[in-house]
BALUMVO-314283 format. One record per residue: residue in one letter; x, y, z of N, C-alpha, C in turn. Coordinates in nm, 3 decimals. Layout:
% residues N
+-----+---------+---------+---------+---------+---------+---------+---------+---------+---------+
| res |     npx |     npy |     npz |    capx |    capy |    capz |     cpx |     cpy |     cpz |
+-----+---------+---------+---------+---------+---------+---------+---------+---------+---------+
|   A |       X |       Y |       Z |       X |       Y |       Z |       X |       Y |       Z |
...
+-----+---------+---------+---------+---------+---------+---------+---------+---------+---------+
END
This chain:
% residues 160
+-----+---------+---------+---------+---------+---------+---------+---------+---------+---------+
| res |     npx |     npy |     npz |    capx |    capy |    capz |     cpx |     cpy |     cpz |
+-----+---------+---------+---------+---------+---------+---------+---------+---------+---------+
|   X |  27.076 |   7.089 |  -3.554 |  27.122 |   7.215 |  -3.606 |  27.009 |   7.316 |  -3.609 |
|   X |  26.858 |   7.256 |  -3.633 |  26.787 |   7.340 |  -3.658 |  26.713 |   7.405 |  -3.550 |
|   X |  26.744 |   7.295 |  -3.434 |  26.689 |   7.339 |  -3.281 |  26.768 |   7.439 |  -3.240 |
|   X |  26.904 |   7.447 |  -3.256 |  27.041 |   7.513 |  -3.216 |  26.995 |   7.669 |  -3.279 |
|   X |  26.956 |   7.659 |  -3.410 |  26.957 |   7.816 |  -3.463 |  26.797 |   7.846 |  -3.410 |
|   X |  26.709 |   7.773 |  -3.380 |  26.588 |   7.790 |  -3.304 |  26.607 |   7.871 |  -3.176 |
|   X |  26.681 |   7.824 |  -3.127 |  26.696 |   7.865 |  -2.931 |  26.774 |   8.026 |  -2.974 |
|   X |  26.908 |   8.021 |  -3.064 |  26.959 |   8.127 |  -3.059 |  26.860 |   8.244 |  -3.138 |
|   X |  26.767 |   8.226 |  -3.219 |  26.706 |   8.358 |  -3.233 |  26.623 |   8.367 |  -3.150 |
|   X |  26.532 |   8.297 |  -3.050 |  26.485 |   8.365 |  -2.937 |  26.511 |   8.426 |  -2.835 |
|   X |  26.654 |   8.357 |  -2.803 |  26.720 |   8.425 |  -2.726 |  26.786 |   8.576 |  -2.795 |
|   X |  26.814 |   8.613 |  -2.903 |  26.800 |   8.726 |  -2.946 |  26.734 |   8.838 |  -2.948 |
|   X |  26.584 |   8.761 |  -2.962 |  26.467 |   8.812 |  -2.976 |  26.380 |   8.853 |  -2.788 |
|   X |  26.459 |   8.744 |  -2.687 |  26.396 |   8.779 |  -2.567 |  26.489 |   8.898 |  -2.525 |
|   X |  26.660 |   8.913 |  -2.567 |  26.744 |   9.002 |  -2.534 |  26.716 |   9.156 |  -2.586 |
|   X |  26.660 |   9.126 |  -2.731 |  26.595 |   9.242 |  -2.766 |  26.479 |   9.332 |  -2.658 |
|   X |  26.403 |   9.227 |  -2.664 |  26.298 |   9.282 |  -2.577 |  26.331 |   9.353 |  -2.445 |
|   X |  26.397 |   9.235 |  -2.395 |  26.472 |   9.312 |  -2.252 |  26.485 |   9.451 |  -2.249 |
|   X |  26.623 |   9.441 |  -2.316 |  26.703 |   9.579 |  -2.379 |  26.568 |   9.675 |  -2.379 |
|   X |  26.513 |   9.662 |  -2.476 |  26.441 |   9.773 |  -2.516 |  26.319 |   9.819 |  -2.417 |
|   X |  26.264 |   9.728 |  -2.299 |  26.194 |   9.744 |  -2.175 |  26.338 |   9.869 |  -2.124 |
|   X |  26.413 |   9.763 |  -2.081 |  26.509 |   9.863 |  -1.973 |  26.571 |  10.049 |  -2.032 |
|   X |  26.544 |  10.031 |  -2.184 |  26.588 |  10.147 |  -2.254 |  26.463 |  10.260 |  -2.220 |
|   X |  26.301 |  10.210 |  -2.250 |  26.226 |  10.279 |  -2.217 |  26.246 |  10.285 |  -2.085 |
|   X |  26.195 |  10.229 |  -1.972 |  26.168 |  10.256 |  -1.856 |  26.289 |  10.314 |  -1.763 |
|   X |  26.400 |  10.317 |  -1.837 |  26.551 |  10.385 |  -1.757 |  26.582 |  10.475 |  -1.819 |
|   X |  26.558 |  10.505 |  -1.920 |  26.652 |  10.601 |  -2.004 |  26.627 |  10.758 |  -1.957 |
|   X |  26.687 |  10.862 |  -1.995 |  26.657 |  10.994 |  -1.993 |  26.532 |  11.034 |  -1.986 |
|   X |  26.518 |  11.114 |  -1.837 |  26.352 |  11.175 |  -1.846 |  26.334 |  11.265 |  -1.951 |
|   X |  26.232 |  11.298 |  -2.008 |  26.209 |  11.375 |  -2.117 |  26.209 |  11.522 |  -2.005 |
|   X |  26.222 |  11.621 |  -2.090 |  26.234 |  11.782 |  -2.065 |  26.095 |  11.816 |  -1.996 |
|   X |  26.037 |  11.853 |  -1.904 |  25.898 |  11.881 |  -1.831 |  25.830 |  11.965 |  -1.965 |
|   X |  25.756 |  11.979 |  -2.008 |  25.646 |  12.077 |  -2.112 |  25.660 |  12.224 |  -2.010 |
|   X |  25.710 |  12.318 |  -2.174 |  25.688 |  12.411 |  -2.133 |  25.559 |  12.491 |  -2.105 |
|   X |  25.511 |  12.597 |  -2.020 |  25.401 |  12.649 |  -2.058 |  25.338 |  12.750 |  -2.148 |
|   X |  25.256 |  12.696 |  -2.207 |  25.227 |  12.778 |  -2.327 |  25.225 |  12.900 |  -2.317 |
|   X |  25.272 |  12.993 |  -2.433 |  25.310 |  13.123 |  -2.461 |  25.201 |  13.258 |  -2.381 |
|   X |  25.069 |  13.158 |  -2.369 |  24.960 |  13.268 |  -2.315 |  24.961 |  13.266 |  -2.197 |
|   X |  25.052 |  13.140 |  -2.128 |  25.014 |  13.156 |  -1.971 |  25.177 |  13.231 |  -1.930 |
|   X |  25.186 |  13.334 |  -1.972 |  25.346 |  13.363 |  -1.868 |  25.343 |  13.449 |  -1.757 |
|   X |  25.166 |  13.467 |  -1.707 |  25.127 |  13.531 |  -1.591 |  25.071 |  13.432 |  -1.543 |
|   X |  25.027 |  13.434 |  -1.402 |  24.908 |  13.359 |  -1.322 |  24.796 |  13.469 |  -1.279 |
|   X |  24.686 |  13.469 |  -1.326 |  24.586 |  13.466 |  -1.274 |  24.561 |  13.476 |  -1.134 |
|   X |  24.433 |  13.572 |  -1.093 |  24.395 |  13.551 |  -0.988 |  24.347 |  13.436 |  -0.937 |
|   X |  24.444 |  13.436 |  -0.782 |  24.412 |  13.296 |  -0.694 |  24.456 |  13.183 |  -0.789 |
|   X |  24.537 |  13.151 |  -0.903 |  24.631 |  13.097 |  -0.932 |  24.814 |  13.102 |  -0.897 |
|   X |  24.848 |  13.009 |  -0.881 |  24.999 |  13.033 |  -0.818 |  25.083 |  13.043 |  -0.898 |
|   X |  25.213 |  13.121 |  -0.881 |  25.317 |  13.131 |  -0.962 |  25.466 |  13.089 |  -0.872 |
|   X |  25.545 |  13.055 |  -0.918 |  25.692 |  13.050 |  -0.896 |  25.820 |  13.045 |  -0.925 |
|   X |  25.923 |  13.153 |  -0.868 |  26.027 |  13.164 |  -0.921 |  26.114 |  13.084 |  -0.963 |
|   X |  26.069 |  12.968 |  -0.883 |  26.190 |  12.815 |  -0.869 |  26.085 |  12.706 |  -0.970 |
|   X |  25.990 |  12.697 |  -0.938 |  25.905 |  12.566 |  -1.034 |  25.883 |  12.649 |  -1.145 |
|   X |  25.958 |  12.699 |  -1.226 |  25.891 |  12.779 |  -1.365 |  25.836 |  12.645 |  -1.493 |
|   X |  25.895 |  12.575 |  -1.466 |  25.834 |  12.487 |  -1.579 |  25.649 |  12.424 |  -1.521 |
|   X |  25.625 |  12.450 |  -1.397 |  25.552 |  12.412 |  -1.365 |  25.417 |  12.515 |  -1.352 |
|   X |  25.480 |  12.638 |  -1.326 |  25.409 |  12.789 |  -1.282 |  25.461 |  12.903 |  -1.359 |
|   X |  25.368 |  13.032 |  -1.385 |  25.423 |  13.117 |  -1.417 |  25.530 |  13.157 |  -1.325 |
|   X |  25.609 |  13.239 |  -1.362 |  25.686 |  13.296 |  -1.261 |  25.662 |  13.426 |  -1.213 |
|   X |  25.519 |  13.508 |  -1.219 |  25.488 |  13.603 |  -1.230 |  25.323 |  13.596 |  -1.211 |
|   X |  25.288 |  13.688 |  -1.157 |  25.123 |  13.716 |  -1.115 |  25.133 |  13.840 |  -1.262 |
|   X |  24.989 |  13.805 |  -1.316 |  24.942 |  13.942 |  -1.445 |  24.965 |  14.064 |  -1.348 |
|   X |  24.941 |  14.145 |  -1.438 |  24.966 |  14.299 |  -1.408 |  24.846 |  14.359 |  -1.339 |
|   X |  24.835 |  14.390 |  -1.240 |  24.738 |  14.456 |  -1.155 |  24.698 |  14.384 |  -1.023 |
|   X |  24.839 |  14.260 |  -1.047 |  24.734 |  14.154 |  -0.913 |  24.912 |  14.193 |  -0.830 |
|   X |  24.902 |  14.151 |  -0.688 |  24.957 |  14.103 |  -0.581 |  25.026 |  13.958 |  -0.567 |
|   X |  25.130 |  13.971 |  -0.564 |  25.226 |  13.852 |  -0.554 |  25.234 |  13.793 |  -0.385 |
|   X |  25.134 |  13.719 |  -0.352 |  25.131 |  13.626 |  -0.179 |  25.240 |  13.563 |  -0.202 |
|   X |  25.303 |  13.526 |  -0.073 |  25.421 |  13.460 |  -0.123 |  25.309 |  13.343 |   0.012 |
|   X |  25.247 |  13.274 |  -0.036 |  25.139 |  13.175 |   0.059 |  25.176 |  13.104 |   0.129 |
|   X |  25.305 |  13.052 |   0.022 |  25.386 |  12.883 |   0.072 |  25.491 |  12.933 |   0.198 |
|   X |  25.519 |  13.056 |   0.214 |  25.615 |  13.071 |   0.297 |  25.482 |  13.183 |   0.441 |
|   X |  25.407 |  13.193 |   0.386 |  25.338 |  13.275 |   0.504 |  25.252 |  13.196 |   0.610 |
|   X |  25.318 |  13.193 |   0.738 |  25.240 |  13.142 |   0.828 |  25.208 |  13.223 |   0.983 |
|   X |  25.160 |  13.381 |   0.940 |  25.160 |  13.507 |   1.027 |  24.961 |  13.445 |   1.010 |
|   X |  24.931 |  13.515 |   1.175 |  24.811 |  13.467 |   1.207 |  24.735 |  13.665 |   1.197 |
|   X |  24.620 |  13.687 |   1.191 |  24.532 |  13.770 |   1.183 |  24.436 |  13.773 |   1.283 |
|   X |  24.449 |  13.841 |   1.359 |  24.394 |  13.884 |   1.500 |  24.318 |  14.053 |   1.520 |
|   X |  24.223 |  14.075 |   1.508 |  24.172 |  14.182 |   1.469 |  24.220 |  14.269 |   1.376 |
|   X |  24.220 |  14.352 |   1.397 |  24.277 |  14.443 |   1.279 |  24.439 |  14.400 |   1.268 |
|   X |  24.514 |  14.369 |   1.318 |  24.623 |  14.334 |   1.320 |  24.697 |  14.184 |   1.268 |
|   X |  24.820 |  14.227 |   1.247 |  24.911 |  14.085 |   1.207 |  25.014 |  14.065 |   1.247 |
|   X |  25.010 |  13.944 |   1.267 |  25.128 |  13.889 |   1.357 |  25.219 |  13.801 |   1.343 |
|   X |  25.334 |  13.795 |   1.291 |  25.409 |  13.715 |   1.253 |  25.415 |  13.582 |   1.365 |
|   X |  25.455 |  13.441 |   1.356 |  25.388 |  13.317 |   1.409 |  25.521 |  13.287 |   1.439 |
|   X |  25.647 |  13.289 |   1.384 |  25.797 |  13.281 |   1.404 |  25.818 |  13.144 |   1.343 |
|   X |  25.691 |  13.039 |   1.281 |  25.710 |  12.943 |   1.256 |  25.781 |  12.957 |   1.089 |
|   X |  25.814 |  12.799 |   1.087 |  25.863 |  12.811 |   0.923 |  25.774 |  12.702 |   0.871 |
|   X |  25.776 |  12.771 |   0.747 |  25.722 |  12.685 |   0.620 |  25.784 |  12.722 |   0.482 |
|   X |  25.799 |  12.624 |   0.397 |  25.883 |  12.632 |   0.292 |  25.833 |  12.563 |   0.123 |
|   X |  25.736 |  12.645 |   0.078 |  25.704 |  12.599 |  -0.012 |  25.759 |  12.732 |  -0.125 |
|   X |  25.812 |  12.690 |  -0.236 |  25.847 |  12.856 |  -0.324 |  25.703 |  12.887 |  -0.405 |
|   X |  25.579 |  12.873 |  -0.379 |  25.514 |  12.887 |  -0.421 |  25.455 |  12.989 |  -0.387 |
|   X |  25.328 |  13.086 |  -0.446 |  25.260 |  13.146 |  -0.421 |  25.134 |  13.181 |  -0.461 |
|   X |  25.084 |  13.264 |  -0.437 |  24.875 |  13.287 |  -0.483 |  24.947 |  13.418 |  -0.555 |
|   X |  24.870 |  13.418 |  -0.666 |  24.818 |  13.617 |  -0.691 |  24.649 |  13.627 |  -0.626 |
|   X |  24.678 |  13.732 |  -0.607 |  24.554 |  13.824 |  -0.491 |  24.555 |  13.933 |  -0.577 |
|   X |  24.411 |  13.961 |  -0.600 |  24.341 |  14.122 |  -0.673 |  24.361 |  14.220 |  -0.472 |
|   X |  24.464 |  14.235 |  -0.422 |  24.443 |  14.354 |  -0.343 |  24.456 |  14.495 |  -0.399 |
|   X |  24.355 |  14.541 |  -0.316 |  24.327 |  14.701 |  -0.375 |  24.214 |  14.716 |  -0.445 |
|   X |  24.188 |  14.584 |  -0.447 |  23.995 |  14.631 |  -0.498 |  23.893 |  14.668 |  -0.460 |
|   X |  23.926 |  14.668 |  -0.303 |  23.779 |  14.714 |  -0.243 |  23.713 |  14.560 |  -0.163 |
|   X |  23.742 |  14.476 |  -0.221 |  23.693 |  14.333 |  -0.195 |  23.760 |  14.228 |  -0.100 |
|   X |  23.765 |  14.178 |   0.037 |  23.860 |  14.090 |   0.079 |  23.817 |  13.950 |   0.034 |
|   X |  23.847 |  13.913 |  -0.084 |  23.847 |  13.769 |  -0.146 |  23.894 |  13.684 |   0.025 |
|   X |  23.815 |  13.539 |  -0.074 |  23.847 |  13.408 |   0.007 |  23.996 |  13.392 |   0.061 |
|   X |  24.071 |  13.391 |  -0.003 |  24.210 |  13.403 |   0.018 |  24.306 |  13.535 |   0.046 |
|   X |  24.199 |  13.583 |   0.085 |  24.292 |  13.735 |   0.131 |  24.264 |  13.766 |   0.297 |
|   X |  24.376 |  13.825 |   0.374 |  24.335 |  13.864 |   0.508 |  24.383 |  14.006 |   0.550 |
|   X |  24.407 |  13.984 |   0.654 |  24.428 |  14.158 |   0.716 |  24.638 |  14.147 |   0.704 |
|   X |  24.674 |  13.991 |   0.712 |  24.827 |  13.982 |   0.613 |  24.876 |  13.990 |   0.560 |
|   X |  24.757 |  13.971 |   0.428 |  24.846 |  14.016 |   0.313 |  24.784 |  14.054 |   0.216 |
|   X |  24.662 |  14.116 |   0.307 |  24.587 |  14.256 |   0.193 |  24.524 |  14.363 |   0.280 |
|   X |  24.567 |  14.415 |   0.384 |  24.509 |  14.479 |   0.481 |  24.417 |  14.633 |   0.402 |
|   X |  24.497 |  14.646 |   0.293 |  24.369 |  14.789 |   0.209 |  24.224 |  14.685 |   0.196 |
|   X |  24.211 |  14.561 |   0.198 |  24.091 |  14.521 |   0.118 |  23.998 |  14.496 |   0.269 |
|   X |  24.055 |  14.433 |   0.381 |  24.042 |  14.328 |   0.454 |  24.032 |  14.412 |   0.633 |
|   X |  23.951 |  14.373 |   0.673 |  23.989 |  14.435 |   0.811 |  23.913 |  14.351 |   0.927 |
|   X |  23.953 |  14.414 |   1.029 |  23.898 |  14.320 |   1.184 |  23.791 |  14.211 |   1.136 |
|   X |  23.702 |  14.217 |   1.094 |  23.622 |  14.111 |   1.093 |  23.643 |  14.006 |   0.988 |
|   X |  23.755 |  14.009 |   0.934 |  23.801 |  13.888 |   0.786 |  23.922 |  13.848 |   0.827 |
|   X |  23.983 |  13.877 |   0.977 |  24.089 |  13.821 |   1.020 |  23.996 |  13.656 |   1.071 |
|   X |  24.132 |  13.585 |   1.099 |  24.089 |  13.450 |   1.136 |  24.054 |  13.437 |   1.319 |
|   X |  24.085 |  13.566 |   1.382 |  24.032 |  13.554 |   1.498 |  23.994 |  13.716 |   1.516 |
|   X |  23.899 |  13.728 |   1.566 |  23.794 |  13.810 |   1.598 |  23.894 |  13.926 |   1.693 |
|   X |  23.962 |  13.827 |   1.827 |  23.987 |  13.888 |   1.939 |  24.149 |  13.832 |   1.965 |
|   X |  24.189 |  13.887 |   2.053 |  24.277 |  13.852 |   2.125 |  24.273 |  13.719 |   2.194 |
|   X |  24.144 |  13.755 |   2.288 |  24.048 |  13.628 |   2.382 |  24.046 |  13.496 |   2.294 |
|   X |  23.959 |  13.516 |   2.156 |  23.938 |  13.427 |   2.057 |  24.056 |  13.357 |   2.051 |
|   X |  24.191 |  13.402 |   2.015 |  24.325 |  13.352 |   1.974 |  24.360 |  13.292 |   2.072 |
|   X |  24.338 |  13.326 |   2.204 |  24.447 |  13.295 |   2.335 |  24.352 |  13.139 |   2.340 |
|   X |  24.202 |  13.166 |   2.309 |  24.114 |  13.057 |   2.374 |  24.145 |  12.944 |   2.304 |
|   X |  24.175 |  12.927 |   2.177 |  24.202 |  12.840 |   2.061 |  24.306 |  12.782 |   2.138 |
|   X |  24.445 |  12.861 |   2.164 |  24.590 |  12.804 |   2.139 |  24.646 |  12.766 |   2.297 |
|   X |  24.578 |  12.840 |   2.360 |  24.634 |  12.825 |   2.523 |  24.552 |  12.642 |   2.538 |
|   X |  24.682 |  12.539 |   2.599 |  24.637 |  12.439 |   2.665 |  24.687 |  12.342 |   2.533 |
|   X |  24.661 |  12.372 |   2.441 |  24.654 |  12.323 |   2.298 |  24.800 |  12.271 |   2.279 |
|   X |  24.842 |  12.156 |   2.231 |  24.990 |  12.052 |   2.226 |  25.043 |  12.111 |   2.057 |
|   X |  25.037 |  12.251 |   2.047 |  25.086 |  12.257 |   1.881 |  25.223 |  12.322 |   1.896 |
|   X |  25.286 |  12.388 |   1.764 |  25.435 |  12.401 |   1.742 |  25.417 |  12.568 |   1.822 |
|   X |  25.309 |  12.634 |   1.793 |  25.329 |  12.813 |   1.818 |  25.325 |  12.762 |   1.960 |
|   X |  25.247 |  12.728 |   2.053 |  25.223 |  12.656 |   2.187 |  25.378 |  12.685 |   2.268 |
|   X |  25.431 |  12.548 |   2.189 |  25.530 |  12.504 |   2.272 |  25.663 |  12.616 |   2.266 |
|   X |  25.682 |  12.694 |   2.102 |  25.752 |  12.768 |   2.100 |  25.738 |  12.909 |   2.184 |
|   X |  25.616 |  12.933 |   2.216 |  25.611 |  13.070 |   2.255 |  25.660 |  12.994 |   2.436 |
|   X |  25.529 |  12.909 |   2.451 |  25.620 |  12.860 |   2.615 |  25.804 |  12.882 |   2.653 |
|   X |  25.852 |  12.807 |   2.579 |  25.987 |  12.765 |   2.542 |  26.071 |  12.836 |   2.482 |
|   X |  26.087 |  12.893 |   2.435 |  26.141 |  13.031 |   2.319 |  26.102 |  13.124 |   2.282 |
|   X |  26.021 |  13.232 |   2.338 |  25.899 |  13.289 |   2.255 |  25.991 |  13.389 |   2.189 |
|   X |  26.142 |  13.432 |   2.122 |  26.192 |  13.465 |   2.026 |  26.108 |  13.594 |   2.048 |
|   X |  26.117 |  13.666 |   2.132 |  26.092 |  13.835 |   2.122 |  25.977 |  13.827 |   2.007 |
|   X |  25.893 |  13.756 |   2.048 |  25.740 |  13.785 |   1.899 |  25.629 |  13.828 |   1.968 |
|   X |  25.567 |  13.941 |   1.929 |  25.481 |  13.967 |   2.023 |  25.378 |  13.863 |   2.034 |
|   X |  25.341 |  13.784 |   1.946 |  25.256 |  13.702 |   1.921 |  25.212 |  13.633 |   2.065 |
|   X |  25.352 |  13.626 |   2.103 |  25.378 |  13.516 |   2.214 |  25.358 |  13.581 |   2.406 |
|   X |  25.348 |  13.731 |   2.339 |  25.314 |  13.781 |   2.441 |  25.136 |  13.827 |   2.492 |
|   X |  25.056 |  13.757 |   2.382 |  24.913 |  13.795 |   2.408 |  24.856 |  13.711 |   2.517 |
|   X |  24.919 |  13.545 |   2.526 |  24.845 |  13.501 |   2.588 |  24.936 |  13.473 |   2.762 |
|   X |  24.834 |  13.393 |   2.856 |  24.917 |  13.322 |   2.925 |  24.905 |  13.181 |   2.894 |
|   X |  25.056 |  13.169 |   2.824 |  25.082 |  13.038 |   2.833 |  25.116 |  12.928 |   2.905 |
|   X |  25.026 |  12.855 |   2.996 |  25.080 |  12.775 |   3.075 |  25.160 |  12.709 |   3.112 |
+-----+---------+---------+---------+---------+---------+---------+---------+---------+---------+
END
């Protein structure tokens, strides 16, 4: 009798446990943390987003530039910019101080052209760009070969 009520409270006691493993580790995710009351801007060269708000402000402070980064993939070729026709899809973005006079690390002739000019683009030249991408097995490559979608981009070089 006394073995009998032995086995059944451990087995109570291992069912408990169970239970209460599978209750923590399954149950309802908790609510993400909101962000505190002082951050409801981002900062320069900090990111914000409309869609991850629990994660980001949804808003750049007042005086900065809203990059939309995660979705920009336009290349900088002397003074000029050029949309790439490629996609990228992140809802994220940078704030940028444009209009200061300064072309920060993260700023170009794309998407701060008052700050930024010919020599803070990522290619110097035309030549420079064509020399990089012509021959080269990448996505702008094959698309401009293959589709070049009326972009001028696609009309700088000869693509083989």
């Amino acid at each position: 009798m006394k073995r009998g009520m032995i086995i059944g409270i451990v087995v109570v006691i291992i069912f408990a446990i169970v239970l209460g493993v599978y209750i923590f580790n399954f149950g309802e995710e908790p609510e993400p943390t909101p962000l505190p009351s002082d951050s409801d801007c981002a900062l320069e060269g900090e990111q914000f987003s409309e869609v991850f708000t629990n994660e980001y402000p949804d808003t750049c402070c007042e005086g900065l530039t809203e990059w939309a980064s995660g979705f920009d993939t336009s290349i900088s070729i002397g003074d000029e910019c050029y949309d790439s026709g490629m996609v990228s899809g992140s809802p994220v973005g940078t704030c940028i101080n444009c209009g200061n006079g300064v072309c920060e690390d993260i700023e170009s002739v794309c998407n701060c052209p008052e700050d930024c000019s010919a020599q803070d683009s990522r290619y110097e030249s035309v030549d420079d760009f064509c020399g990089d991408y012509v021959g080269v097995n990448t996505g702008l490559v094959t698309m401009c070969k293959e589709d070049p979608r009326d972009l001028p981009l696609c009309d700088l070089c000869e693509w083989e």
